[in-house]
N, C-alpha and C positions, 0 to 999 in steps of 0.2 A: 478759693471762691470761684475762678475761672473754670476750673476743671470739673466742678459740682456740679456750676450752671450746666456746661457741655454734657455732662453724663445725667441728668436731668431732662434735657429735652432731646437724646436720644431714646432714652425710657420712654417717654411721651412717646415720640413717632412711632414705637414700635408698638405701644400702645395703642396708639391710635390708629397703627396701618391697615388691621384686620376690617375694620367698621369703612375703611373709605368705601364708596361706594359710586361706579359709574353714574352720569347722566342718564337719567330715562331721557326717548327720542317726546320728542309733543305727538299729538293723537295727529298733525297734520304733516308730521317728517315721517309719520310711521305710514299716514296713506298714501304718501310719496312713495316710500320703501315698496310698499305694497302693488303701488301700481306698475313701478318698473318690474319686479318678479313676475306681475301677471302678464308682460306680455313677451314673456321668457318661458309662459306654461302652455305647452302644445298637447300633452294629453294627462291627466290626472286620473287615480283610482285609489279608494280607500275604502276600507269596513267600518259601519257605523254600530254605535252603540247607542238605544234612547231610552231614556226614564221619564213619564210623564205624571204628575201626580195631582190630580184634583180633590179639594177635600179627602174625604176614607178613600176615595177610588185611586189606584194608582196602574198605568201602562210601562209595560217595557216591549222593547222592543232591537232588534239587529237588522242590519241593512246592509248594501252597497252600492257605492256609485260610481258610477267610470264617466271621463267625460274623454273630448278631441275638440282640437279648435284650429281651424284649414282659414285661408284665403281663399275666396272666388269672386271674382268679376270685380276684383277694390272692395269687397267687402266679407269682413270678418263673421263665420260662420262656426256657431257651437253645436255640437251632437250632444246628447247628452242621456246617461242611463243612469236609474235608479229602482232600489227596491226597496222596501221595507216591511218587516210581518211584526203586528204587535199582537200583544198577548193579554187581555185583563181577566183577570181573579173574577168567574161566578160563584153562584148559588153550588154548594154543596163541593168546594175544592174542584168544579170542572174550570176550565178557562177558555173563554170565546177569543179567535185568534181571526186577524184581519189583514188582508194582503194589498200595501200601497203601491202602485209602479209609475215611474215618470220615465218617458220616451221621446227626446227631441232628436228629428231627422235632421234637421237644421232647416226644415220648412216648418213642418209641422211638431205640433208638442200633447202628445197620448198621455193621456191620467185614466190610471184606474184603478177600482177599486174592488174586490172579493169581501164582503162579510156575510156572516152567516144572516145579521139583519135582515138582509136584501135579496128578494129573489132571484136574481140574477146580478152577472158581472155587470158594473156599473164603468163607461167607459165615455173621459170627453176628451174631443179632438180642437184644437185651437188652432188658430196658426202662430210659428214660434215666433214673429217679429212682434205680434199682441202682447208676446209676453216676457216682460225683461227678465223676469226668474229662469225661462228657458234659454235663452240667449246668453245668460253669463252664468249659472248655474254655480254654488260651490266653489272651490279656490280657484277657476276658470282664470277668474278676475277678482283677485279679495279686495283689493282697492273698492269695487263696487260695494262690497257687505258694509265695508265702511259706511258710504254714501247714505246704503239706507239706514244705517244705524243712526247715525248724525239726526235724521227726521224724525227717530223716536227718543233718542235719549241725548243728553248731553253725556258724553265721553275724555276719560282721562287716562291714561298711561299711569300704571299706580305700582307696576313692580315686575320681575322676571318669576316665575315658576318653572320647573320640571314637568312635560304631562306624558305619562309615559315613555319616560326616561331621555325626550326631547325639550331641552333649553326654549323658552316662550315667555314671549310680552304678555302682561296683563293688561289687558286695557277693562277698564268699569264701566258703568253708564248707570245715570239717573233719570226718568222718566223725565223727559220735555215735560212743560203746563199746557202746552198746544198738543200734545200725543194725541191720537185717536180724535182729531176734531174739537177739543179743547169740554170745556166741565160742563156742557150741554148737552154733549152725546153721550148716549147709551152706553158705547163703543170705551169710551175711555173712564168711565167708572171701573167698567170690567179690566184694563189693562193698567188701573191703579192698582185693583185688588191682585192680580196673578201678576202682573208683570212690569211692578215700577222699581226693578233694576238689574241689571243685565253683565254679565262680565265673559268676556271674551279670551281668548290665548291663543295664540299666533307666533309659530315655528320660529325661531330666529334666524332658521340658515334658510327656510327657504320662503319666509313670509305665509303659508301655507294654514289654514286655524285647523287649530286639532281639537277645541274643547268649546264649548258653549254653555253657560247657565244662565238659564232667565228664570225669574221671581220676586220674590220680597225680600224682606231682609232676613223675615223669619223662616221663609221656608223656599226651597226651589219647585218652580214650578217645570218647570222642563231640562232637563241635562242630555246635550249628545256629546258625545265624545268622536272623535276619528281617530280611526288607528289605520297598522300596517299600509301606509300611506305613501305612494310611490310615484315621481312626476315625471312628463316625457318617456315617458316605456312602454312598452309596446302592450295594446287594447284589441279588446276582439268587438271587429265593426258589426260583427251579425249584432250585436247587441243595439243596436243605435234603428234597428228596421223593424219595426211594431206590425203585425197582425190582430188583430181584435178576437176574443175566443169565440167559438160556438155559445150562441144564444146570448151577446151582451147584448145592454140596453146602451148605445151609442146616443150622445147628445154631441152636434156637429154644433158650433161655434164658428168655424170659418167662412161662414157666407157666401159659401162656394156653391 
């Protein structure tokens, strides 16, 4: 009877061993994690992939961004570049294609925009401390994506995935009831209907998110993906020094 038992509950364990399964970190060990890698990232670049899909209409779209993050005078300074061109489906199989760029000097932060819309390039100049998206930009600092996450959705740690053949936390989110100003605003109707809930995935070795989907439960409303994604390697600075093209229409913001 001895020897049953014994051979009985090693059956068990081995039964059971496949299914154990690590602790997930809490969504606030993970912003921990997060914050220590980000101040471990001195310059970042990756290629973006975007699917945008409203009603019938849907955008795609490729990108890239490179960032760099220096010390000057006791204070942390981010450069930061991006591009992106999207594409959406017209009238008769043609498609109207539009050219987004984000350019932070680490003073200033260039947005602009090419569509055929639009008579001319559309270009606005900020200054970058206005603007805390230009200042920590992308995995710069993911601890901050957190941050703002937290303000719009309640967030949980719900499992590990693969995203392009990189090991990542999932982390989920359900829309706050205060999102967008709470059920009075305009603002948060519409971020009921497109986007009350949101799931994230975040590199394991280097805390870095590779994947992003925001929408509903039935349908996604926005998907980016980052790929071939490389930290601390060497970036080319001309990219981070904006010129404005011949004949943009410039809107100055900086009260200079």
């Amino acid at each position: 009877m001895l020897k049953f038992k014994v051979t009985l509950c090693c059956v068990v364990m081995v039964l059971a061993g496949p299914h154990v399964v690590s602790a997930l970190p809490t969504v606030d060990e993970l912003m921990k994690q997060t914050q220590e890698a980000g101040e471990k990232i001195k310059t970042f670049s990756s290629d973006m992939d975007v699917k945008m899909t409203m009603g019938p209409m849907s955008m795609t779209g490729t990108g890239r961004a490179v960032g760099k993050k220096t010390q000057a005078n006791g204070k942390t300074i981010h450069k930061y570049y991006s591009v992106m061109t999207m594409e959406t489906p017209g009238r008769n199989g043609q498609k109207m294609t539009q050219t987004q760029k984000r350019v932070c000097d680490g003073k200033y932060l260039w947005e602009e925009m090419t569509s055929p819309m639009a008579p001319a390039t559309m270009v606005t100049k900020k200054l970058a401390d206005a603007d805390a998206g230009a200042q920590s930009p992308g995995g710069s600092n993911p601890a901050l994506m957190f941050e703002e996450m937290k303000k719009t959705y309640d967030l949980k740690v719900t499992g590990e995935e693969k995203v392009d053949g990189v090991a990542c936390y999932v982390i989920t989110g359900t829309l706050r009831k205060d999102a967008g100003g709470g059920d009075d605003n305009p603002g948060a109707a519409m971020m009921k209907a497109m986007m009350s809930t949101m799931k994230m995935y975040i590199a394991k070795k280097d805390m870095f998110p590779r994947k992003m989907v925001v929408g509903t439960a039935d349908r996604p409303f926005m998907t980016m993906a980052l790929k071939n994604v490389k930290i601390n390697g060497t970036v080319d600075e001309t990219l981070f020094k904006y010129t404005p093209p011949a004949g943009a229409q410039i809107n100055d913001r900086t009260g200079e």
